[in-house]
C-alpha positions as CSV (number, residue, x, y, z in Angstrom):
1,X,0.0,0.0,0.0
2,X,0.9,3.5,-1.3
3,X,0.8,6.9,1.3
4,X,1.7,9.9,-0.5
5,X,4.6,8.3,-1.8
6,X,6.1,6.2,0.6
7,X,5.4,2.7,0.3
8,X,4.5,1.0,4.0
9,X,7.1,-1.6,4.2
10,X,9.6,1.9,3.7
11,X,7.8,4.0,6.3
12,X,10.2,3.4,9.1
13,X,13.2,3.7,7.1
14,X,11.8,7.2,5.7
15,X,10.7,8.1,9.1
16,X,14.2,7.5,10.4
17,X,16.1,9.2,7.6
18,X,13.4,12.7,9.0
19,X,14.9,12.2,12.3
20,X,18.3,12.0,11.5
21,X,17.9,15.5,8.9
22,X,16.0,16.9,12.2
23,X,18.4,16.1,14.5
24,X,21.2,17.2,12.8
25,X,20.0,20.5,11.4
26,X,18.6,21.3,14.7
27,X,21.2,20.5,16.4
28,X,23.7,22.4,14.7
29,X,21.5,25.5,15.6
30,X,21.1,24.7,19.1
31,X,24.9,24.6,19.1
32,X,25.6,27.7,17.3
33,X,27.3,25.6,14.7
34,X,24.4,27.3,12.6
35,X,24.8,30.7,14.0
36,X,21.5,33.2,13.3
37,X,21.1,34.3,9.8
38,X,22.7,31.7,8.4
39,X,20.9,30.8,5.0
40,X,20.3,27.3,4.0
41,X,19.1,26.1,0.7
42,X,16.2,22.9,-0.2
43,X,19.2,22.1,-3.0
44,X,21.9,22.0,-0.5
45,X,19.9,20.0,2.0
46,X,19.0,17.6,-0.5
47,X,22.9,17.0,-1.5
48,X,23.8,16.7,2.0
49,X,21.7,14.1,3.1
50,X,20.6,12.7,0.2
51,X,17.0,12.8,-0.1
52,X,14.3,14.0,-2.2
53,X,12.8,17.6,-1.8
54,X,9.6,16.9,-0.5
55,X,11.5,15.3,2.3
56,X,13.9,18.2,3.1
57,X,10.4,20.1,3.2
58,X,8.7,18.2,5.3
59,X,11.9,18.4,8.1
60,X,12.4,21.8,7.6
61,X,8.0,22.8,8.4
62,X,9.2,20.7,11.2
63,X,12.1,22.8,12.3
64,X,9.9,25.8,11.5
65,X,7.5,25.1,13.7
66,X,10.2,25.0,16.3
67,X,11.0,28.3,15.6
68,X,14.5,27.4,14.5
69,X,14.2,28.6,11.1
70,X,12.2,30.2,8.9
71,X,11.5,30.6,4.9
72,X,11.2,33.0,2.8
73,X,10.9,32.9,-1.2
74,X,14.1,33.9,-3.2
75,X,16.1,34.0,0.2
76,X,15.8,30.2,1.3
77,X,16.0,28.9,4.8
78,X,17.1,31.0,7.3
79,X,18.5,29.9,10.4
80,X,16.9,32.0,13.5
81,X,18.7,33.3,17.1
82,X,17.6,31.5,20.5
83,X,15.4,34.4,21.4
84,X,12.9,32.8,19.4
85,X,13.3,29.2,19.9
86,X,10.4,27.3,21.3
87,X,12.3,26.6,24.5
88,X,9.8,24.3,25.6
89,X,9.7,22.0,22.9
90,X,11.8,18.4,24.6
91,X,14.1,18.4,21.3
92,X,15.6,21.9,21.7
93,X,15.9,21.2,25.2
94,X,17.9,17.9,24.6
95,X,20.0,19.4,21.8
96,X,21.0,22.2,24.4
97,X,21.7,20.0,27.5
98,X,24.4,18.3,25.0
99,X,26.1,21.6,23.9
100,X,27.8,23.6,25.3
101,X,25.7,25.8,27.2
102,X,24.7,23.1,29.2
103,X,25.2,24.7,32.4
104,X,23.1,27.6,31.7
105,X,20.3,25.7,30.0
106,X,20.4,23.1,33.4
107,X,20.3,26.1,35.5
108,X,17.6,27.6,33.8
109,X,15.3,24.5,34.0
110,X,15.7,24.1,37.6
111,X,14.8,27.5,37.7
112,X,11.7,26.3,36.3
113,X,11.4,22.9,38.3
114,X,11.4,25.5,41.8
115,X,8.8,27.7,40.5
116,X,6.4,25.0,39.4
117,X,7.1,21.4,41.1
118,X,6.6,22.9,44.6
119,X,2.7,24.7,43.5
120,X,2.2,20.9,41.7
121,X,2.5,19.4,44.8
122,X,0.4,21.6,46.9
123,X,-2.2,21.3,43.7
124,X,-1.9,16.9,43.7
125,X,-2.3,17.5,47.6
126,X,-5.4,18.7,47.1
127,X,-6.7,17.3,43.6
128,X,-5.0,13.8,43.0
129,X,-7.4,11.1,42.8
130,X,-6.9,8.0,45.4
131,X,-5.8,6.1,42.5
132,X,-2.7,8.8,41.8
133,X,-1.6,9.3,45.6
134,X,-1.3,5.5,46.2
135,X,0.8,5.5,42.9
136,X,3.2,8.2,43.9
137,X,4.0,6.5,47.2
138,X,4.2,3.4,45.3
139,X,6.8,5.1,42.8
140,X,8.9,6.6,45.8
141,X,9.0,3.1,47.4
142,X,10.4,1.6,44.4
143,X,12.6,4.3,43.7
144,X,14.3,3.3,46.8
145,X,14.4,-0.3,46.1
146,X,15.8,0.8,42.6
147,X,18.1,2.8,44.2
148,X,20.9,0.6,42.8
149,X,19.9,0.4,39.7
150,X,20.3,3.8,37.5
151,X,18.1,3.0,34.7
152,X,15.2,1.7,36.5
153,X,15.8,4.8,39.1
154,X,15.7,7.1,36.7
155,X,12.5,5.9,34.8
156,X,10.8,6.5,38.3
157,X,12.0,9.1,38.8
158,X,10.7,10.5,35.4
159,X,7.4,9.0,36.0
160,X,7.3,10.4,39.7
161,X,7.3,13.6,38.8
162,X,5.5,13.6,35.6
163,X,2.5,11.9,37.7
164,X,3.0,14.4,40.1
165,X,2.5,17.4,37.3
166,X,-0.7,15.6,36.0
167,X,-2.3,14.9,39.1
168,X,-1.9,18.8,40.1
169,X,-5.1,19.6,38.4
170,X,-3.4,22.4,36.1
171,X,-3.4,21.0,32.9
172,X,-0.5,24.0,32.4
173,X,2.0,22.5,34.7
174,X,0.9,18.9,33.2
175,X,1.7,19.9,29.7
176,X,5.5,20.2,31.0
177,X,5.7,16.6,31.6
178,X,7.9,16.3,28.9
179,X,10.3,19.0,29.4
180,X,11.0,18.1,32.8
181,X,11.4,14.2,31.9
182,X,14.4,15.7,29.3
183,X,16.2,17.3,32.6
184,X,15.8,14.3,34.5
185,X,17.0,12.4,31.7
186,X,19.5,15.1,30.5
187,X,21.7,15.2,34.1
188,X,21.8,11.1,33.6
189,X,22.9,11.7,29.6
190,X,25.4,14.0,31.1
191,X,26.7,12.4,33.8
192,X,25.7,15.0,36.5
193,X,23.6,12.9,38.5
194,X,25.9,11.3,41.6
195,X,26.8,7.7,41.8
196,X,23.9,6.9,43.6
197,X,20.5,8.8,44.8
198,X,21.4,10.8,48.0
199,X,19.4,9.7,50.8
200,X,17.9,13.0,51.4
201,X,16.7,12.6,47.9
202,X,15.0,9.3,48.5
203,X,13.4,10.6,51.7
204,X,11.9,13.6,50.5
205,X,10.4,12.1,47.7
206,X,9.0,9.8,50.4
207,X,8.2,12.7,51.9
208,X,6.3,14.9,49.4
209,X,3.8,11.3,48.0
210,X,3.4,10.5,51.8
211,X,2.0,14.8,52.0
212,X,-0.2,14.5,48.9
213,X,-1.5,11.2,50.4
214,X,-2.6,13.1,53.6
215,X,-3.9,16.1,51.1
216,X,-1.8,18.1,53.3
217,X,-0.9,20.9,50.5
218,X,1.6,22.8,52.8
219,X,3.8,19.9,54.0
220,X,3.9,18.7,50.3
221,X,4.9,22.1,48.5
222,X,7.6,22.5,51.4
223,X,8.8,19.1,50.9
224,X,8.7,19.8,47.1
225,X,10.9,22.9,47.7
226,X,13.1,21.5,50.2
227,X,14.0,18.1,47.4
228,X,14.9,21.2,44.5
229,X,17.4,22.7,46.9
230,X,18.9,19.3,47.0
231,X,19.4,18.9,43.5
232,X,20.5,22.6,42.6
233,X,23.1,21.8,45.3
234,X,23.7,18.9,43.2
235,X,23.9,20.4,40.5
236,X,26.2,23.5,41.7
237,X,28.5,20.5,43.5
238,X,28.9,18.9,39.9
239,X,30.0,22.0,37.7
């Protein structure tokens, strides 16, 4: 079966050849080695990577919408500044967590992580459903369990706080799921987290599902606040 051009059995080949023109073009920007103004060309694309021009198209609306780039007839594809990057979008944050202004782009999201993760708290405090606390205190028991294990720690750990984000009831702080899952995973990419979970960490995240459990909303936003100074400690400890 035929799908505007692509023939099924092809479709994850194709699909992977778009990822690999996204991630490298958007890459490249994210790392300034496509400084701001830089032009680009459909032509020059297509000889790089060697594809067709639909499909150099099709990544670059992609990249577009990112706000990486833009296009414009009879001047081509030009490459945009960070001022108007969609810094929320989990790509551009991943792309940036492996360049080299890591450090500002960490500090900057746990910037974000304070001024949201402890209000989420106090929010899952009062809205989670019965079904959500008793999974957070499930999570932060395993992650403890898991504490040897960094790859199953860090998947709850992701899944800890992404739970705690939806069961806020602010769909706002839910929709940044994904962007905070990318600095979880980022620091373990990186290798900023430490060699294993710092107690501290493990009790307050004990701490902050045992809060929401009680539908206490003050203990849980101070626990909340008290586990982010841990990790920007971490993080300042770590470079």
């Amino acid at each position: 079966m035929q799908d505007n051009g692509v023939f099924e059995q092809d479709r994850p080949a194709a699909e992977v050849m778009n990822n690999r023109i996204i991630e490298v073009v958007g890459s490249e920007i994210v790392t300034g080695v496509l400084a701001p103004g830089k032009r680009l060309t459909l032509v020059g694309l297509q000889e790089q990577f060697g594809v067709s021009r639909t499909v150099v198209r099709d990544c670059m609306q992609i990249l577009e919408a990112m706000n990486l780039v833009y296009s414009k007839r009879r001047i081509g594809i030009v490459v945009l500044g960070p001022e108007r990057w969609n810094v929320y979008d989990p790509r551009i944050i991943r792309w940036r967590l492996a360049g080299p202004g890591r450090s500002s782009q960490f500090r900057s999201l746990t910037e974000l992580r304070v001024a949201v993760e402890p209000l989420a708290a106090a929010g899952a405090a009062r809205a989670a459903s019965e079904d959500q606390r008793r999974a957070l205190q499930d999570l932060a028991g395993r992650m403890r369990r898991d504490a040897d294990d960094p790859e199953a720690f860090l998947a709850l750990d992701i899944a800890f706080h992404a739970l705690l984000l939806q069961a806020s009831g602010n769909e706002m702080f839910a929709s940044l799921r994904e962007v905070f899952a990318e600095v979880l995973s980022g620091r373990s990419r990186q290798n900023l987290m430490p060699e294993g979970p710092r107690p501290e960490a493990l009790d307050l995240h004990e701490s902050v599902a045992e809060a929401i459990w009680r539908e206490d909303p003050a203990a849980a936003r101070a626990h909340m606040a008290e586990l982010l100074v841990e990790v920007e400690e971490a993080l300042r400890l770590q470079g």
